[in-house]
C-alpha positions in Angstrom: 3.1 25.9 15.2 5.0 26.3 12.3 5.5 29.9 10.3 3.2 28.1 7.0 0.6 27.3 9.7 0.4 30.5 11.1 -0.3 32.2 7.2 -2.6 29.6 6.1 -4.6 30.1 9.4 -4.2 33.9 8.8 -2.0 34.9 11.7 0.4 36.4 9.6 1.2 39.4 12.3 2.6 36.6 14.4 5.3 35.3 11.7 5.9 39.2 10.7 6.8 40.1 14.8 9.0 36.8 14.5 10.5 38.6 11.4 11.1 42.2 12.3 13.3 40.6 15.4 15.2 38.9 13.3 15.9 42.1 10.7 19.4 43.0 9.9 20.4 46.3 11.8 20.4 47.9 8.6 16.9 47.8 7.7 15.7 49.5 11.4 14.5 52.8 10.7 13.5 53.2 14.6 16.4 56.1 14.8 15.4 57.6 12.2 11.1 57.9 13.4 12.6 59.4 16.8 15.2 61.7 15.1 12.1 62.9 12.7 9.5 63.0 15.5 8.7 66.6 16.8 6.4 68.2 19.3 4.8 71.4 18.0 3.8 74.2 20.1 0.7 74.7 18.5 -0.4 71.4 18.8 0.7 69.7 22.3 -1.4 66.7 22.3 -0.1 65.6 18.8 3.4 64.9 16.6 4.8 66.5 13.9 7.4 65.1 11.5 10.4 66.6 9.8 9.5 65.7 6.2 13.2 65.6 6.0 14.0 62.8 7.9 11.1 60.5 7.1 12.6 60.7 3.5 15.6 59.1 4.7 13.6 56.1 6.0 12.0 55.3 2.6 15.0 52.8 1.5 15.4 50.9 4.5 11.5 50.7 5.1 11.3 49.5 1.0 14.5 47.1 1.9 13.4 46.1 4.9 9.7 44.9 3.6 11.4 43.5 0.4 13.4 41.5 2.9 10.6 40.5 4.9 8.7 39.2 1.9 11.3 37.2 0.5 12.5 35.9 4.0 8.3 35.0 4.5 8.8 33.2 1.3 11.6 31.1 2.3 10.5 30.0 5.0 7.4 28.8 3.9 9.5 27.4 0.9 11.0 25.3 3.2 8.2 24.3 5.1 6.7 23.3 1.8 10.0 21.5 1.0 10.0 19.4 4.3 7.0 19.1 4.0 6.8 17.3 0.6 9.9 15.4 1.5 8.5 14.1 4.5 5.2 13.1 2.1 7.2 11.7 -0.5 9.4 9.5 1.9 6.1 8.1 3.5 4.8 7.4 -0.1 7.7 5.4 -0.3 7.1 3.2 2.4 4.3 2.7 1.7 5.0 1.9 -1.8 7.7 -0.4 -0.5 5.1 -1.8 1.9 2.8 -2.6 -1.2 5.2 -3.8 -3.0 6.6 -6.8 -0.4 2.7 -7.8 0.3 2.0 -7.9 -3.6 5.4 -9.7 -3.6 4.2 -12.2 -0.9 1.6 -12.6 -2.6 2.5 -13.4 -6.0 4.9 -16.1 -4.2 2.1 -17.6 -2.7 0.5 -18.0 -5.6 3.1 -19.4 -7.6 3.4 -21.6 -4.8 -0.6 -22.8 -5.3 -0.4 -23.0 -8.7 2.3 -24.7 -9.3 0.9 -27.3 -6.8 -2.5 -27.4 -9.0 -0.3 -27.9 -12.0 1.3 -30.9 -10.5 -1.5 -32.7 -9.4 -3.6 -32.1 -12.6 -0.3 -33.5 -14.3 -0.7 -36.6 -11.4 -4.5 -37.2 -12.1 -4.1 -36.9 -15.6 -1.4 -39.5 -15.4 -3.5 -41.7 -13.2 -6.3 -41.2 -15.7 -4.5 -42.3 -18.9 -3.6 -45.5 -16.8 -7.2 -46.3 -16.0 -8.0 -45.7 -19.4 -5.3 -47.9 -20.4 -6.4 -50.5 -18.6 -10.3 -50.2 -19.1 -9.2 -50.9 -22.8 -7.4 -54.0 -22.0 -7.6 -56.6 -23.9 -7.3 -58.3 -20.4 -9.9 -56.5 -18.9 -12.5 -57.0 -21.8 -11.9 -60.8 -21.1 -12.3 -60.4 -17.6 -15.3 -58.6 -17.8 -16.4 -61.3 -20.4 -15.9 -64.1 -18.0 -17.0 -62.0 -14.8 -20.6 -61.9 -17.1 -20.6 -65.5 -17.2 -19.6 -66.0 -13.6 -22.6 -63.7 -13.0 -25.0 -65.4 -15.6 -24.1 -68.4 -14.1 -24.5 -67.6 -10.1 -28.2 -66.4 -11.2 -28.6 -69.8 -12.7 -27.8 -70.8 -9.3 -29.8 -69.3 -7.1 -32.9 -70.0 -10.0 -32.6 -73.8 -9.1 -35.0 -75.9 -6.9 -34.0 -76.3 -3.4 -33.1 -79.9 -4.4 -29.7 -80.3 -2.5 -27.5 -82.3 -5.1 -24.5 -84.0 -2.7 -21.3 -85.5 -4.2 -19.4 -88.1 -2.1 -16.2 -90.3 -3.1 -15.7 -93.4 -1.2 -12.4 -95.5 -1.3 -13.6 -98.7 -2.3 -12.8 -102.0 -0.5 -13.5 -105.2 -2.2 -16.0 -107.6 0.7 
């Protein structure tokens, strides 16, 4: 578990043990608690202190929690930090990520439209040719004569059933 962890789930005793073992020598005020720790003999069960001596541990004890504070800081600084960097360079991917599908995509559908365009541009071609040639002069005349083929044929079939027979005979003098 990491030292930002351990403040943000409030186990900040565990980070400031971690801490004091890592003090400089200078800020230990240990020696100086024993040196200014006295037994009275008016009061066996408890301590005294040499007022004295606990004066001399004032610095260090301000340095050394000054130190701790500002060494609790920096490390949660740089949890932060690697923390933010490790965000930011997932961002990124997945920015990048986003970027190649959007990229793909576009291509693809450049790809489909440009193979709309050209066959709108195809039909439309194809269209102007059957326009072209449903205004034919030729095709109004074949349309003219395919209505007289077709007036005709219903003459046809409007006839008796008479059969009408055409023969040609080479003709021989007797």
């Amino acid at each position: 578990m990491s030292a930002g962890e351990l403040i943000w789930d409030g186990k900040e005793e565990a980070i400031g043990k971690w801490l004091d073992k890592k003090a400089p020598k200078c800020y230990d005020i240990s020696s100086i608690i024993r040196t200014a720790c006295v037994k009275t003999a008016t009061n066996r069960e408890g301590i005294g202190w040499k007022a004295s001596e606990i004066k001399k541990a004032d610095r260090p004890a301000t340095f050394s929690k000054a130190w701790k504070v500002s060494m609790e800081t920096n490390v949660l600084a740089d949890e932060a930090a690697d923390r933010a960097s490790a965000s930011v360079t997932k961002l990124r991917e997945i920015c990048d990520a986003f970027r190649a599908n959007t990229r793909n995509d576009l291509s693809s559908m450049k790809a489909a439209s440009e193979r709309v365009q050209n066959e709108v541009l195809h039909m439309s071609e194809k269209y102007k040719n059957a326009m072209s040639l449903l205004n034919s002069p030729e095709f109004s005349k074949a349309v003219e004569q395919a209505e007289r083929m077709a007036k005709a044929l219903e003459s046809i079939s409007a006839l008796s059933e008479t059969k009408l027979s055409v023969a040609v005979f080479s003709g021989s003098k007797p």
